[in-house]
DOVEXFI-609574 format. One record per atom (N, C-alpha, C): x, y, z; residue in three letters. Coordinates in steps of 0.1 Angstrom, whole numbers, plus 5000, padded with zeros to 4 digits. Layout:
N
XYZALA ...
REM end
This chain:
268
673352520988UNK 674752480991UNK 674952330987UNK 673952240986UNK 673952080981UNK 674752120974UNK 673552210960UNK 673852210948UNK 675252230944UNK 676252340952UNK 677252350949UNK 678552230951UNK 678352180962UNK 678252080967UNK 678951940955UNK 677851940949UNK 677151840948UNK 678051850928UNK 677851960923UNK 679052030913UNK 680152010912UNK 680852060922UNK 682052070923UNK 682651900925UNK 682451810934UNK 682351670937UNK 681951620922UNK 680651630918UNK 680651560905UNK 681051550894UNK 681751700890UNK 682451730880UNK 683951630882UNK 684351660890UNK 685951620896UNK 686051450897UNK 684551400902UNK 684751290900UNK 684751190888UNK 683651280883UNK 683151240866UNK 684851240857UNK 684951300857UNK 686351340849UNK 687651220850UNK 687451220864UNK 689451150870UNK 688451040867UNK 687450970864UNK 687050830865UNK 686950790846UNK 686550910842UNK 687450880823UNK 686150940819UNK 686050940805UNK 685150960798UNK 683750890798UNK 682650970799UNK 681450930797UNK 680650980787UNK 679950880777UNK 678950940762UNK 677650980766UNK 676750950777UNK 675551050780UNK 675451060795UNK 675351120808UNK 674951110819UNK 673951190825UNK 673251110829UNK 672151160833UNK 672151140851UNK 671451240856UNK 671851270865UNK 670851330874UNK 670051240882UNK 668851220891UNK 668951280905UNK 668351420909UNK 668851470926UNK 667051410929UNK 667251340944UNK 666451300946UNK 666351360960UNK 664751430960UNK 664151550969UNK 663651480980UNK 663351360983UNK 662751340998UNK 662951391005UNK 664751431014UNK 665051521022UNK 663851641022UNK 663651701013UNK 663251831014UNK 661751831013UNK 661251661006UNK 659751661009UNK 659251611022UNK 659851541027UNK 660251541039UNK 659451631048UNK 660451761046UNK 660851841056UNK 659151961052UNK 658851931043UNK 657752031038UNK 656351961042UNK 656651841043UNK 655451721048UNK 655151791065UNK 656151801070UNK 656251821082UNK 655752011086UNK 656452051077UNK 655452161083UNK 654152211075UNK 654052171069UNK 652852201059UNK 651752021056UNK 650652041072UNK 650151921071UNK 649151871060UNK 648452031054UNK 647751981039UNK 648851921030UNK 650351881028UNK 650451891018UNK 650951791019UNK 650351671027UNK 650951521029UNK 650651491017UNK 649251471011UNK 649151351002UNK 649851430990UNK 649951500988UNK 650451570976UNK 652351520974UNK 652551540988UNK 654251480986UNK 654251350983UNK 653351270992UNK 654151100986UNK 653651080975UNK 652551160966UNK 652251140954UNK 653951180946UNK 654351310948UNK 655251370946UNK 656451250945UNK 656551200955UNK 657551110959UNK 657750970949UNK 656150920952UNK 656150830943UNK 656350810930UNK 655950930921UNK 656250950908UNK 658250950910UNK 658551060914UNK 659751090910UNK 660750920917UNK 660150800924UNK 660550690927UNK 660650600913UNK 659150610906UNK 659350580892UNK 659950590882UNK 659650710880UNK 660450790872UNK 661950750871UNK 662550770882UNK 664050680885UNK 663950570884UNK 663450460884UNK 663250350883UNK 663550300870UNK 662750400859UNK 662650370843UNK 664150380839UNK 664150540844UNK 666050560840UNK 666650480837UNK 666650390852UNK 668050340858UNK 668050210851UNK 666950140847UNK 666750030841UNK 666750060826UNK 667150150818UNK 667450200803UNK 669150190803UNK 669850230816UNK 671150260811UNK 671650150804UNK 672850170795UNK 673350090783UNK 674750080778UNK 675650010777UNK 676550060765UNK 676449980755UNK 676250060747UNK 676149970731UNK 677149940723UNK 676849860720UNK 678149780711UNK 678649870696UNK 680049810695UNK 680949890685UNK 680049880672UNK 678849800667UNK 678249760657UNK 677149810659UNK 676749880665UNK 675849990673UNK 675650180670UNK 677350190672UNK 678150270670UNK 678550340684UNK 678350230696UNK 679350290705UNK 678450340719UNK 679350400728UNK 678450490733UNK 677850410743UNK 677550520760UNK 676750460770UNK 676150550777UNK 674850480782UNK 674450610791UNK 674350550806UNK 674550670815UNK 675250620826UNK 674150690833UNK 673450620845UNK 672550680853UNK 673250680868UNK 672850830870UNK 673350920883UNK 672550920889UNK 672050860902UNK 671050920909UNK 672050980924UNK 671051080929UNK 672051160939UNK 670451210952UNK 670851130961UNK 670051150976UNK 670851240983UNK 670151320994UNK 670251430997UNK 670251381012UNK 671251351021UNK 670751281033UNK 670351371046UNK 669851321055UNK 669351441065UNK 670651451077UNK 671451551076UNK 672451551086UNK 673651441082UNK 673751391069UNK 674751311077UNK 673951121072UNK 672551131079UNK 672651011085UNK 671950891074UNK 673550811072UNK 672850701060UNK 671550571065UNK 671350581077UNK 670850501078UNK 669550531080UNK 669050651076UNK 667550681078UNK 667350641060UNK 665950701058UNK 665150631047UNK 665950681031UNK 666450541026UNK 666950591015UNK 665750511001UNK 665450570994UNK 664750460981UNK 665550350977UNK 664350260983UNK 664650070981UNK 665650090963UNK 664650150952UNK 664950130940UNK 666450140934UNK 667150280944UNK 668050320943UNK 669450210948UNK 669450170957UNK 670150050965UNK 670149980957UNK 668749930951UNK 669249790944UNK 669449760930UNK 669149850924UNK 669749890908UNK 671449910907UNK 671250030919UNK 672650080912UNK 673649970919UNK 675149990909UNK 676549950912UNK 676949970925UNK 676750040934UNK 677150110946UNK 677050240950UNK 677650310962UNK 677350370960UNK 678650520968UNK 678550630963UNK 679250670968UNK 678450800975UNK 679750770988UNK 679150890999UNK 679951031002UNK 679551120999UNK 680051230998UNK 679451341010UNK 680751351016UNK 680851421033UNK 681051561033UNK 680251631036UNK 680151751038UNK 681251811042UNK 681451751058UNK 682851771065UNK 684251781055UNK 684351681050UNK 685051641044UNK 685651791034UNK 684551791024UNK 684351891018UNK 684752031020UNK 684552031030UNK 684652191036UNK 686152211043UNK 686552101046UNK 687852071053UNK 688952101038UNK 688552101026UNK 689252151012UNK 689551991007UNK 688951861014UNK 689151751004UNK 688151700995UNK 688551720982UNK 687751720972UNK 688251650961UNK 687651550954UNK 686351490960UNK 685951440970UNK 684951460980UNK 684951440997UNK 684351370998UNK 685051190994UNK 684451080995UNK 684551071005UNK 683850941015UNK 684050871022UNK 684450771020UNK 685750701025UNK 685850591017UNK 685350491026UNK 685050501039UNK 684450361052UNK 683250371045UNK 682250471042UNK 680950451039UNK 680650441024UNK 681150481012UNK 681050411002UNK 682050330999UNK 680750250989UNK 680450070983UNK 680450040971UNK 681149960965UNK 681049950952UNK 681049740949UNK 679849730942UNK 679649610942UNK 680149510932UNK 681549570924UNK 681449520913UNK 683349540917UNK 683049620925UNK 685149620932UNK 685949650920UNK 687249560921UNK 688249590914UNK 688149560899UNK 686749510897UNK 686549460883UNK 686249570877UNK 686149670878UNK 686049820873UNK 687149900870UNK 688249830876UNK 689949920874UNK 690149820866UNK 690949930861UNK 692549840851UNK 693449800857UNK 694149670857UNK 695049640864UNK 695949670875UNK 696149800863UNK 697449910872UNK 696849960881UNK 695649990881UNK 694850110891UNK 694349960901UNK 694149890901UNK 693649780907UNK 695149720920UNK 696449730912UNK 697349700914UNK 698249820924UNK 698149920919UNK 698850050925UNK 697750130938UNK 696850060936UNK 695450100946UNK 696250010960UNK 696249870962UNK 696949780973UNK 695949810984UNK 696349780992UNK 695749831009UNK 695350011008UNK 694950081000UNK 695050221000UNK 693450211011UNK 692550141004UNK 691550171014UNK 691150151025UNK 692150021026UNK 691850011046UNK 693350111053UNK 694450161043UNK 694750211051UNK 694050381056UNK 693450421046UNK 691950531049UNK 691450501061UNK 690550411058UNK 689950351071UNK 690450351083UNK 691550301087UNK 692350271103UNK 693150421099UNK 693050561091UNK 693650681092UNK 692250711105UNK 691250721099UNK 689750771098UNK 689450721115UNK 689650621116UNK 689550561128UNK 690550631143UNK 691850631135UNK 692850681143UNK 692850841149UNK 692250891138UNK 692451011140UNK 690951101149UNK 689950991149UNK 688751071159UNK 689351001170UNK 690150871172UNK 690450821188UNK 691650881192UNK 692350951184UNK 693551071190UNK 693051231192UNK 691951241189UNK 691551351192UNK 691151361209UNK 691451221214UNK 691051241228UNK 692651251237UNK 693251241232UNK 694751221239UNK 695351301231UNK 696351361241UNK 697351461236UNK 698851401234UNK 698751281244UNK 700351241245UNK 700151091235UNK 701051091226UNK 701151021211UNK 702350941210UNK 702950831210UNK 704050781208UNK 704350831193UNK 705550781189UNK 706050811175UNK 705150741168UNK 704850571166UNK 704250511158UNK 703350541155UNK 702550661163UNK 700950631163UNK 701050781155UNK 701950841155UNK 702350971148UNK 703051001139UNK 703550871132UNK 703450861118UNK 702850791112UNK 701950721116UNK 700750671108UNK 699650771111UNK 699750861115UNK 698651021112UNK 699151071105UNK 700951081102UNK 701151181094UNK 700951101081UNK 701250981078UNK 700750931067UNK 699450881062UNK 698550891070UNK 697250911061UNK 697151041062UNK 697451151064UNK 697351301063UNK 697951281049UNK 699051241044UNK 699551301035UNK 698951211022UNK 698251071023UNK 697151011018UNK 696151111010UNK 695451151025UNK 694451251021UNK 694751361014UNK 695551431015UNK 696151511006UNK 696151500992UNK 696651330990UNK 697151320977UNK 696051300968UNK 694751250974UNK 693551210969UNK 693451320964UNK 693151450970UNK 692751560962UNK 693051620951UNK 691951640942UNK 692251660928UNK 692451830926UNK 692851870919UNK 692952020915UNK 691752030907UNK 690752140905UNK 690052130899UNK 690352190881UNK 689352120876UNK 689552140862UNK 691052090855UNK 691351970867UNK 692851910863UNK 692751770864UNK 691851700856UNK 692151540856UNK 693551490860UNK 693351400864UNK 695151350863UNK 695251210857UNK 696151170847UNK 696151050839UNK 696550940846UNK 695750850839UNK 696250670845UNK 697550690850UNK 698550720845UNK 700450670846UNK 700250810860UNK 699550900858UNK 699650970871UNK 698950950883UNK 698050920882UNK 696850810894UNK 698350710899UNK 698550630892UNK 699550520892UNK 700450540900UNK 701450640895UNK 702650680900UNK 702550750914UNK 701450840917UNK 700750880927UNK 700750790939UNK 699950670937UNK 699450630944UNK 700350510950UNK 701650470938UNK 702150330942UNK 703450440950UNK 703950570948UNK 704950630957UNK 704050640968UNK 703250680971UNK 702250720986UNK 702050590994UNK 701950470989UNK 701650380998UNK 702750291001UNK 704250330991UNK 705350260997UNK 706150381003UNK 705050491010UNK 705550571024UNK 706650671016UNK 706750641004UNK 708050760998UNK 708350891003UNK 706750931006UNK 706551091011UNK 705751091021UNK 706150991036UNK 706150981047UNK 706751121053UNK 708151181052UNK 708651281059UNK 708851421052UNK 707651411041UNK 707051521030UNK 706051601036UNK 706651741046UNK 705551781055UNK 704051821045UNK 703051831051UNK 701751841043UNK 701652001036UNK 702252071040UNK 702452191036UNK 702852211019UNK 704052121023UNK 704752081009UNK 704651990998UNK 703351901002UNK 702651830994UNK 702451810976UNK 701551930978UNK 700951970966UNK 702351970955UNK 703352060960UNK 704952100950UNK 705451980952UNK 705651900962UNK 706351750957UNK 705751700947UNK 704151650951UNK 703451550937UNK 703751610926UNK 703451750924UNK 703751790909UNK 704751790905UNK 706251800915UNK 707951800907UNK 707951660906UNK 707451560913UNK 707251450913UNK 707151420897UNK 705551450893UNK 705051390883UNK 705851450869UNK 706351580873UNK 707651620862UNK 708651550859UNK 709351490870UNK 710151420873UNK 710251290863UNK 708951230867UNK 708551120858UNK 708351140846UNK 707651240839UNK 707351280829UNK 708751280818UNK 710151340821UNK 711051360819UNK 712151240819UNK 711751160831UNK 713051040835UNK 712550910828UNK 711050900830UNK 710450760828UNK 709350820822UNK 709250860806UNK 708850880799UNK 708050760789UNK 708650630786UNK 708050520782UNK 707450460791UNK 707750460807UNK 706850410813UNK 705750420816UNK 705550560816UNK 704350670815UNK 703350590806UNK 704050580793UNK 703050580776UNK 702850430784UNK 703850340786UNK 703450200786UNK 701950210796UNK 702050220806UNK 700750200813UNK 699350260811UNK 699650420806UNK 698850420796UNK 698150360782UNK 699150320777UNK 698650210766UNK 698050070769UNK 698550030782UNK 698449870784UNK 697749870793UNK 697450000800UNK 696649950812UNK 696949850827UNK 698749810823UNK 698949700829UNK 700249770838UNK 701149730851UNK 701349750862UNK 702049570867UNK 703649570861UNK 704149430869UNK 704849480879UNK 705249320887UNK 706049420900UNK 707049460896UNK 707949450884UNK 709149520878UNK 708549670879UNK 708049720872UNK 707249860870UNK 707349900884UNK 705949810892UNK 705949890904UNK 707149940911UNK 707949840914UNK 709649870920UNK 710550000912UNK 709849970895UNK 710450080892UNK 710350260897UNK 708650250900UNK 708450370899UNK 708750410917UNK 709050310924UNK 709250280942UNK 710550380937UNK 711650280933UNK 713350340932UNK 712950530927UNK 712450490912UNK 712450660909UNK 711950770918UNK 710750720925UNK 710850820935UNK 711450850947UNK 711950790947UNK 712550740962UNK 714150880956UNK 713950800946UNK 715650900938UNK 715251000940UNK 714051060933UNK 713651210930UNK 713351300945UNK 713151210956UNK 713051270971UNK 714251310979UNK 715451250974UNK 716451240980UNK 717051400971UNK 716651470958UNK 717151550952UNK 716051700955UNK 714851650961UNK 713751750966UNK 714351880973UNK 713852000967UNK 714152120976UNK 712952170979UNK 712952230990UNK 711452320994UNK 711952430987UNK 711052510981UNK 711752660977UNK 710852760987UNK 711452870989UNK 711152900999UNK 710553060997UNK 
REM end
C-alpha cells in the first residue's frame, strides 16, 4: 500500500513542480528492518549491517546530485530519498544523512490521502529550507499567506470537531480552507500550468470562491480556468513567459474572477 501510495503522490507531485532530466529515487526500509529485527532475534546483526550499507549508499547519491551547466549540455540529477515512517510518527528515528543533505522535506499523510487529497501533503509538517527562493515570482507572489492559512484551517478543524455549536465566523473560515483543500488537489495525469497554479491560487485566497459550495468546486476551477483561457488570454502567455506577477496583474485576475462568479451556473 506505501508503494501505491507513494506513486500516485510522487508522480503528481514530480510533474505540477516542472520538469526533471534524471531522478533517482531512494525508499528507505528501516521501518520494515525495524520491524523484522524485532521479531526475528538472529537477524539483528544482519539488519544494521543491512541498514548501514543502504545509509551509505544514500549518502554517495545524495552528494552526486547536480545541474550542469548550458556548456555542459544541460541537465540535472535530482536525488529522492523516501522514509517510510511508523504510524505517522516523525519524530522517532529518521537517518541523520537524510535531514541534513537534503533541501527539506516533504510529509506525505496517509489520512490525508485516503480522505481523496492528493498530493497528501502536510503542509504544518513539511519544510523546505531554501523557501521561496525556489518559486518564480508569481508563484512566490500568488502563494501569500496560503500556508499559514492551511495551518490555522488544520488547527481549526480538529478543535471543532469537539463542539457542535459554531458561530458564522468560525464557519466560514472552515468553509474556506475546505475549499483551499480542494483546490490543492490535482487531477491525476493533469499538470496544471504556471498562469493556472497562479490564477488558482491568487482567486482562492482573495476568498472569490468563499460561497462556492465544495461539491461544486472542481466545475467552478475548470469554467474558471476556461474563462481565463478565453478572456485573459495574454495574461496567461505573460506569466508564463515572465514568470512575473505585479499587483496590477494580481487585481487583474481578483476583478476577472470575481466577474466570472457573478455569471457562474451549477448545471444540474
Amino acid at each position: 500500500m506505501l508503494d501505491y501510495i507513494l506513486r500516485t503522490n510522487l508522480f503528481n507531485f514530480i510533474i505540477f513542480a516542472g520538469i526533471i532530466a534524471f531522478l533517482y529515487i531512494k525508499l528507505d526500509v528501516t521501518g520494515k528492518l525495524d520491524g523484522a529485527k524485532n521479531s526475528v532475534k538472529e537477524n539483528i546483526e544482519k539488519s544494521e549491517e543491512t541498514k548501514k550499507i543502504s545509509a551509505e549508499n544514500l549518502s554517495k547519491v545524495e552528494e552526486q546530485v547536480a545541474h550542469l551547466s548550458e556548456e555542459m549540455g544541460g541537465g540535472s540529477i535530482t536525488a529522492l530519498p523516501i522514509v517510510e515512517t511508523q504510524a505517522g510518527d516523525v519524530s522517532a528515528y529518521i537517518p541523520t544523512n537524510i535531514i541534513s543533505i537534503t533541501d527539506g522535506q516533504i510529509f506525505l499523510e496517509s489520512e490525508l490521502f485516503f480522505a481523496g487529497q492528493r498530493p497528501a501533503v502536510n503542509v504544518g509538517l513539511s519544510v523546505s529550507r531554501v523557501g521561496g527562493a525556489a518559486q518564480t515570482k508569481a508563484m512566490k507572489k500568488a502563494a501569500g499567506t496560503l500556508r499559514l492559512d492551511l495551518a490555522q484551517y488544520r488547527e481549526m478543524e480538529i478543535f471543532t470537531q469537539f463542539s457542535s455549536d459554531l458561530d458564522e465566523t468560525t464557519k466560514k473560515q472552515l468553509q474556506y480552507g475546505q475549499g483551499l483543500m480542494y483546490l490543492l488537489r490535482q487531477p491525476q495525469n493533469h499538470p496544471f500550468k504556471l498562469h493556472e497554479q497562479v490564477i488558482i491560487l491568487v482567486a482562492a485566497t482573495a476568498h472569490v470562491m468563499q460561497e462556492i459550495h465544495i461539491d461544486n468546486m472542481a466545475d467552478f476551477r475548470a469554467k474558471l480556468l476556461d474563462y481565463f483561457h478565453e478572456e485573459e488570454g495574454t495574461l496567461c502567455e505573460q506569466i508564463d513567459s515572465t514568470g512575473q506577477l505585479s499587483d496590477d496583474d494580481k487585481q487583474q485576475i481578483i476583478d476577472a474572477a470575481n466577474k466570472f462568479r457573478e455569471t457562474y451556473v451549477v448545471e444540474e
